[in-house]
N, C-alpha and C positions, 0 to 999 in steps of 0.2 A: 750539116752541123750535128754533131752528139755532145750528150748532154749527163754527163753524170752526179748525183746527187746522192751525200752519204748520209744516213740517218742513225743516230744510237738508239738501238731497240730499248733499251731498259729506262733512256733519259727522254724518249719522245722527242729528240732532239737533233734540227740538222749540226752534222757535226763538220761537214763538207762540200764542194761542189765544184767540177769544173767542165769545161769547155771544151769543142775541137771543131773546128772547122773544115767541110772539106776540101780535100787535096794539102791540108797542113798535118807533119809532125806535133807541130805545136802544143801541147797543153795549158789550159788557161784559167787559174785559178780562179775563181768566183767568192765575192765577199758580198754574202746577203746586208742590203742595205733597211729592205723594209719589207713588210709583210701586212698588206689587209685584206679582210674576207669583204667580199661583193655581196655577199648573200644576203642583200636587203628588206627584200618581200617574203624569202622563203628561208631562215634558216638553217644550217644544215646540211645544206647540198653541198656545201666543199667549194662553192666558186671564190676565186683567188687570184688577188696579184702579188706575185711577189718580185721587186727589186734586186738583182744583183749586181755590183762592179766588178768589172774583169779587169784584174791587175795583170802588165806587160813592164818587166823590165823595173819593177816595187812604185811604176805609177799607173791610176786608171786609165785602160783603153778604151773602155766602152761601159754602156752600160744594158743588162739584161731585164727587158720585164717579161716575166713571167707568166703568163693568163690562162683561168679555166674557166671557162664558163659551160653553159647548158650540164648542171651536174655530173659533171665528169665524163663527158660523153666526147670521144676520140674530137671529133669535127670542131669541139670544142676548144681546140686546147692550140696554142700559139705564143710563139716569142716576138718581143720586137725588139731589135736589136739597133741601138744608136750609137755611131764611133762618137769618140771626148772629142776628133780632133777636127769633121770638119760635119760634125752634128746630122750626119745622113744615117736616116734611120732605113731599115731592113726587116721585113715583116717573115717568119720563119712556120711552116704549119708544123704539126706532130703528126705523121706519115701515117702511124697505127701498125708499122709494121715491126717496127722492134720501140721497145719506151724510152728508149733516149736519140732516137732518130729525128729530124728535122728536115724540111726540103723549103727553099724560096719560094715565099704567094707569089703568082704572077698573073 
């Protein structure tokens, strides 16, 4: 899976985001649903969930959570990936090798 995310420098603002899966052409829109910071004991460190739907065909396919924890640190950082339609979810780590790469926990 790669993962791309577009940000306005001037607006601090995601402006974008989408999806691919491998072995698909596909590209797959992402609509941030929601966004909270984890960072309850320690402020600051950046840990994060954030919510997106992936729209297929103008309905949601699935849904993206987004996770960082341990301060941003690679080992930290994981998707879990739920389809709308028969609710199986799919746990994805961040490889560390390139930043929008993903491979299957197993």
């Amino acid at each position: 899976m790669a993962f791309r995310r577009y940000v306005d420098q001037d607006l601090k603002k995601e402006v974008g985001a989408f999806v691919q899966h491998d072995g698909s052409t596909e590209i797959i829109p992402l609509v941030l649903a929601r966004h909270v910071s984890t960072d309850t004991d320690s402020p600051g460190l950046g840990n994060y969930e954030a919510t997106r739907t992936g729209i297929v065909g103008k309905k949601p396919a699935g849904e993206y959570t987004f996770v960082q924890t341990g301060a941003g640190n690679t080992q930290g950082k994981y998707v879990r990936y739920t389809n709308a339609k028969t609710g199986k979810a799919v746990v994805f780590q961040h490889t560390g090798d390139d930043d929008s790469s993903c491979k299957i926990m197993r």
